[in-house]
C-alpha positions as CSV (number, residue, x, y, z in Angstrom):
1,X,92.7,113.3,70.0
2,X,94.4,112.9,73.3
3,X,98.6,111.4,72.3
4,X,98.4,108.1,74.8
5,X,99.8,104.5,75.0
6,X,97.6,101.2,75.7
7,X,94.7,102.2,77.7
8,X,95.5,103.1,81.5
9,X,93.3,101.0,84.0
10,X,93.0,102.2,87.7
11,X,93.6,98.2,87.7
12,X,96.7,98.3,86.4
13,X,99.2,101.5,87.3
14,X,102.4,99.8,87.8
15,X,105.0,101.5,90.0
16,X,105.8,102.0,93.6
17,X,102.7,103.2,95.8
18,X,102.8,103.8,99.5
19,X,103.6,101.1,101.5
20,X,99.3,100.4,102.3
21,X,98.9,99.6,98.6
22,X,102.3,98.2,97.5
23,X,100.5,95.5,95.1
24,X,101.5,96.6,91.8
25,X,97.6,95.6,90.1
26,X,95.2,97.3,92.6
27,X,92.5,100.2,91.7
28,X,92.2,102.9,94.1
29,X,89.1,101.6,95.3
30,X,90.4,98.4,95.9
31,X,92.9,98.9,98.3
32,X,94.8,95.9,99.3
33,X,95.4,94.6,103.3
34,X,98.5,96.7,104.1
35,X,102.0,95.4,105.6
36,X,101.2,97.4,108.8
37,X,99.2,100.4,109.5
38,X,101.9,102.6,107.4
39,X,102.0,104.7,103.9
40,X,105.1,105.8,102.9
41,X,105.0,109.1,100.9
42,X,107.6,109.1,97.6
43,X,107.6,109.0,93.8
44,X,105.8,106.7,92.4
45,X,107.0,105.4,88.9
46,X,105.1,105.1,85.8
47,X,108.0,104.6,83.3
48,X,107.9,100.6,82.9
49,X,104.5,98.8,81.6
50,X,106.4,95.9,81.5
51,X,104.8,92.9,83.8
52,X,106.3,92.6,87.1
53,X,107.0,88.8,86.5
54,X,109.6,89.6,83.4
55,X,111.3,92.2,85.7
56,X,113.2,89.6,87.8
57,X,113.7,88.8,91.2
58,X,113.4,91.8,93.9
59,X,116.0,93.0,95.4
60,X,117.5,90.3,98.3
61,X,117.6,93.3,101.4
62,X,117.6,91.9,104.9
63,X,117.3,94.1,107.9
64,X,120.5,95.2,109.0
65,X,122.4,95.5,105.5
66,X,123.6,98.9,104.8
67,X,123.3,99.8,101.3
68,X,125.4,102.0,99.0
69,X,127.5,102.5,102.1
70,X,125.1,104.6,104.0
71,X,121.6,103.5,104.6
72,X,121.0,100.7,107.3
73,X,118.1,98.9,106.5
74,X,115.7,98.8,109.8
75,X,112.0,97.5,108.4
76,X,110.3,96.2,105.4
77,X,107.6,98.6,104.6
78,X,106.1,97.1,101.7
79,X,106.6,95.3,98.0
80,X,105.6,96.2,94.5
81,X,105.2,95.3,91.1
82,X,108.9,97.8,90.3
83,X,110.5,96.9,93.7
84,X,110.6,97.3,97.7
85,X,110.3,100.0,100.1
86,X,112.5,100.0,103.0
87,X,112.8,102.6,106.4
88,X,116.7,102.9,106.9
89,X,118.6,104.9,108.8
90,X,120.9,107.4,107.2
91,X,124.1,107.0,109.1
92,X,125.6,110.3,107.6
93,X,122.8,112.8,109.1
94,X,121.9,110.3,111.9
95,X,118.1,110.3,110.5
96,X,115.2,108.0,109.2
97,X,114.0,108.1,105.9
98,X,112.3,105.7,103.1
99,X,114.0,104.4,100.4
100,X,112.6,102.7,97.5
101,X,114.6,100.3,95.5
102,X,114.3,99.1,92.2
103,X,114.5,95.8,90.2
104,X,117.2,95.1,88.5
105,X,116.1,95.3,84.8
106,X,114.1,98.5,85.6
107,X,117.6,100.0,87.3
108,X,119.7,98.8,83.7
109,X,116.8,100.6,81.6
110,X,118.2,103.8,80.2
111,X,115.2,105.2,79.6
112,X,114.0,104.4,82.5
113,X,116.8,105.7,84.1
114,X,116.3,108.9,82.7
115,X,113.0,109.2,83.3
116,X,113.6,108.6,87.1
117,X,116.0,111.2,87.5
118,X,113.1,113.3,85.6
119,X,110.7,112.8,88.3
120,X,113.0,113.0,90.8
121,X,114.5,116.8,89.5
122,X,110.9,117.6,89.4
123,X,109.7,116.2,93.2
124,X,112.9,118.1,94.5
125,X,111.7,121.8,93.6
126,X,108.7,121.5,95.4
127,X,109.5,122.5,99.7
128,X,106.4,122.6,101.9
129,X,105.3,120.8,105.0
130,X,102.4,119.2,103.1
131,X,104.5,117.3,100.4
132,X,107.0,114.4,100.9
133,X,110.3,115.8,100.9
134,X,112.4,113.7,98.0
135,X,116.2,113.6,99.0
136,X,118.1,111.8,97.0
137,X,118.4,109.0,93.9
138,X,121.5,106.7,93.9
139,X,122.1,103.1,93.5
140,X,123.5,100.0,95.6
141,X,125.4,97.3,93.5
142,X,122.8,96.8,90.6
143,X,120.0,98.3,91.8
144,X,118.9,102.3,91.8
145,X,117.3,103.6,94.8
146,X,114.9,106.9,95.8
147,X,115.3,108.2,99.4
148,X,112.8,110.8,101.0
149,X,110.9,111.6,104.2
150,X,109.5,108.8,106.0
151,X,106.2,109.5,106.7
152,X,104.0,107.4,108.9
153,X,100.2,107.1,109.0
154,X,97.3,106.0,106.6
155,X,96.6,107.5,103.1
156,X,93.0,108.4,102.4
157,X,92.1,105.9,100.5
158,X,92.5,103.8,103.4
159,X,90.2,106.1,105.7
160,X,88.0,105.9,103.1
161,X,87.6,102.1,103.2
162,X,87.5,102.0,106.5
163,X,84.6,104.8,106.5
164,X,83.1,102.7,103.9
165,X,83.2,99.5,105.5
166,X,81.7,101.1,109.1
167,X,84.8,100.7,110.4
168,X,85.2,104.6,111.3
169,X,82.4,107.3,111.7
170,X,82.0,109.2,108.6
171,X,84.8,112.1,108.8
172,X,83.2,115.4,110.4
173,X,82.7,118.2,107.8
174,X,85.5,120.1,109.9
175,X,88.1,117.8,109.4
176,X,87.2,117.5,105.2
177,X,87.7,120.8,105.0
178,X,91.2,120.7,107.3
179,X,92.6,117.9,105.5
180,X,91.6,119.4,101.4
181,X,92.6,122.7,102.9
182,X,96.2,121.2,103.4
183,X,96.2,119.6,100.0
184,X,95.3,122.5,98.1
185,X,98.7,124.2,100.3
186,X,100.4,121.4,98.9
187,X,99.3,122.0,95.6
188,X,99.8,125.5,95.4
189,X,103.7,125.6,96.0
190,X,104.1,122.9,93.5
191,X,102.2,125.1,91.0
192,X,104.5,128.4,92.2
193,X,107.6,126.0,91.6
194,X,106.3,125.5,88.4
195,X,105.3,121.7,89.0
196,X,101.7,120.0,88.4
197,X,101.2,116.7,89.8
198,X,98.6,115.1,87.9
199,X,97.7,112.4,89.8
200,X,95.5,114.1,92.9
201,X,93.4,111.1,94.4
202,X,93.3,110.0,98.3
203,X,96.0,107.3,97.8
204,X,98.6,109.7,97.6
205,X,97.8,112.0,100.2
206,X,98.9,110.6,103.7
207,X,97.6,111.8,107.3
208,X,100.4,111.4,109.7
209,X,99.3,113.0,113.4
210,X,97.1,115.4,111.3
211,X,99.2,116.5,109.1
212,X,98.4,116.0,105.3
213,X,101.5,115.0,103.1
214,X,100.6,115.3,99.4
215,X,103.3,112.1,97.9
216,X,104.1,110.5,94.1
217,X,104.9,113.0,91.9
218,X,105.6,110.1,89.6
219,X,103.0,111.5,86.6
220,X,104.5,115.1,87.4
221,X,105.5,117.7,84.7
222,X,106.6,121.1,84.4
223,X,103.8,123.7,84.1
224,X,103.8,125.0,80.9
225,X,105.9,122.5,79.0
226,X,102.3,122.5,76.4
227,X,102.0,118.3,76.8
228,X,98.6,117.2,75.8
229,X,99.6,113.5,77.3
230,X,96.7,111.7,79.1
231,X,98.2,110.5,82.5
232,X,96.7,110.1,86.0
233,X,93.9,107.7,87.1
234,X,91.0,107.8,85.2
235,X,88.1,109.1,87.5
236,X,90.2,111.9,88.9
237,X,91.6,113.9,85.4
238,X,89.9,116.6,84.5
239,X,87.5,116.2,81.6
240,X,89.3,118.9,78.9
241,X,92.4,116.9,79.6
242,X,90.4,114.1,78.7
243,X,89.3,116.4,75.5
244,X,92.9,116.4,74.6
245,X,93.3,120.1,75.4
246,X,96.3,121.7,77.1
247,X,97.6,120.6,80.7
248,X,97.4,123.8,83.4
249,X,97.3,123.8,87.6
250,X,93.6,123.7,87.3
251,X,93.6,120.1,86.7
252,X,95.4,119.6,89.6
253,X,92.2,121.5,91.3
254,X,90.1,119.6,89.6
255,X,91.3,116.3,91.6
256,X,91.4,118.0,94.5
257,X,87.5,118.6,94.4
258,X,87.3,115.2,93.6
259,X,88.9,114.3,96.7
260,X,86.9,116.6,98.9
261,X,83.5,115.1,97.2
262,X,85.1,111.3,97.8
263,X,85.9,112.3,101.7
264,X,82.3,113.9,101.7
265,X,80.2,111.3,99.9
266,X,81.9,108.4,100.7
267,X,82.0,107.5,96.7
268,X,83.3,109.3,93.7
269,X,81.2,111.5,91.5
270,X,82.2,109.4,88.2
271,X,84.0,106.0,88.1
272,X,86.1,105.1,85.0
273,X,87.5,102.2,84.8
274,X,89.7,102.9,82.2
275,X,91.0,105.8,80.5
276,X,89.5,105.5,77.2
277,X,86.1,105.5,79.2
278,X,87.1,108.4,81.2
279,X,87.3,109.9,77.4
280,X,84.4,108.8,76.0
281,X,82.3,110.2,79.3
282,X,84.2,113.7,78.6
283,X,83.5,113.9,75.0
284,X,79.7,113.0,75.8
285,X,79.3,115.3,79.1
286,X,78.4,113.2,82.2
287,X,75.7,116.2,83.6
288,X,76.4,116.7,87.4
289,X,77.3,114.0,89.8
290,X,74.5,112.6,92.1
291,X,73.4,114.8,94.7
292,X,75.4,114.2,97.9
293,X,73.5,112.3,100.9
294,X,73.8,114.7,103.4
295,X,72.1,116.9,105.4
296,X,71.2,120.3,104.2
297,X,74.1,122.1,106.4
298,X,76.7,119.3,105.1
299,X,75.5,119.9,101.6
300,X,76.0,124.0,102.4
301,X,79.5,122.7,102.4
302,X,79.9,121.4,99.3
303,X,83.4,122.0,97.5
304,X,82.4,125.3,94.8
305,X,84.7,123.2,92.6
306,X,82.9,120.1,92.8
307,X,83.3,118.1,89.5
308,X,80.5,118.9,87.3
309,X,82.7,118.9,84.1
310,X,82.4,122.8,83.6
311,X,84.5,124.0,80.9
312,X,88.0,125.1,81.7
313,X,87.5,128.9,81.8
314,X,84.8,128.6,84.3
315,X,86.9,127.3,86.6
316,X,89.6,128.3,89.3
317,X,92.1,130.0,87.5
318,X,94.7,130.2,90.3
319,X,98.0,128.2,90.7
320,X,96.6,126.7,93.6
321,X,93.5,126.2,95.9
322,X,91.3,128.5,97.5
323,X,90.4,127.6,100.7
């Protein structure tokens, strides 16, 4: 029996997200309008279930304040059910970067507090152009604070929408396999630095001028550590995690060929609204997705990895993705 908490809902994630889905009660198919046209890429935080409304206040920031002595506040990115997002201006390397800060009772939780400077140990370990570089985790007057690389430019879940919605052509077949290619990168040097990120899905990968920045290692652990924990969102965890079986790379693969069949389809190959029926649909075998409506060179294309449910040790047993 998979060890979990109350039942995780793609409704109801809590934590920071990019700045395009800062609402702190959104599904990843239900993307929220966006402060801007931005995502900024960072670690999202999981720790506190606790309702936004018995958090407190958010932090009172206004542009131009400098906070813990060094970060001049320049734009509002976005807001959240844990706190705000900020771009500032690192006056001691002459740089932007993002920094998230917290809500008071969240910054004063020690738990919390130690769970934070968890994710952040983790997120630092992992250096590669496709993941959001984490910098640093401090605190301004009562408040703690992450800082990493600012990156511009929507997530995937917002091309998505947009795709979905008519807004943009579907994405060309080259470009799915560019932008999963760069994911699966991503993915492979946190599995050589021992990291597994375990929450894959197109609102944590960014596209900034191309370029695709894998963010929120907020659900992250260290490979190996033997946890049999259900985290993630629902429709992209692979189903023997859902069995309650141990946690390896492969189900970060796993979400990455959801990702590609999502950027392909247009839809998902299984929706779960909840965790527990994400479980019940692993425990019962879902049989293959639906076919994908494409043309027979477009369906030539589709991901080997696709999510069918095999067993485990059928699957891709690298540390990584194979292009």
């Amino acid at each position: 029996m998979p060890q979990r908490g109350s039942p995780v809902t793609e409704d109801a994630r809590g934590g920071l997200t990019p700045a395009d889905q800062m609402a702190p009660t959104l599904g990843p198919e239900a993307e929220p309008p966006p402060i801007g046209d931005v995502g900024t890429a960072g670690t999202q935080l999981h720790a506190s279930p606790t309702p936004a409304a018995d958090l407190g206040p958010l932090p009172a920031v206004a542009v131009g304040d400098v906070l813990a002595g060094r970060y001049r506040v320049d734009e509002l990115l976005g807001q959240g059910g844990m706190g705000v997002v900020y771009a500032v201006w690192d006056t001691e390397l002459d740089e932007p970067v993002a920094l998230k800060l917290l809500r008071t009772e969240l910054s004063m939780d020690p738990a919390y507090r130690q769970r934070l400077r968890s994710e952040v140990r983790l997120a630092r370990r992992v250096s590669h152009p496709n993941v959001c570089r984490v910098h640093d985790l401090g605190q301004h007057r009562d408040h703690l604070f992450v800082t990493m690389e600012l990156v511009r430019g929507p997530t995937l879940r917002r091309l998505l929408r947009d795709m979905q919605r008519g807004i943009e052509a579907p994405m060309p077949m080259a470009r799915v396999v560019d932008l999963i290619g760069q994911l699966c990168a991503a993915l492979a040097a946190a599995h050589r630095a021992g990291v597994l990120h375990r929450d894959v899905k197109p609102d944590n990968v960014i596209v900034e001028d191309g370029r695709a920045v894998l963010t929120d290692f907020g659900v992250a652990s260290q490979a190996g550590e033997g946890s049999r924990v259900v985290a993630g969102t629902p429709s992209y965890v692979a189903p023997e995690i859902l069995r309650g079986e141990p946690i390896d790379p492969r189900a970060d693969v796993f979400a990455a060929a959801v990702v590609a069949y999502e950027l392909i389809a247009g839809r998902l190959p299984y929706h779960a609204r909840s965790m527990d029926e994400a479980i019940r649909r692993a425990r019962h075998g879902a049989g293959p997705p639906p076919p994908l409506p494409a043309p027979p060179a477009r369906q030539a294309c589709r991901p080997r990895s696709t999510p069918c449910s095999p067993p485990a040790s059928t699957r891709i047993r690298t540390g990584g993705c194979r292009r």
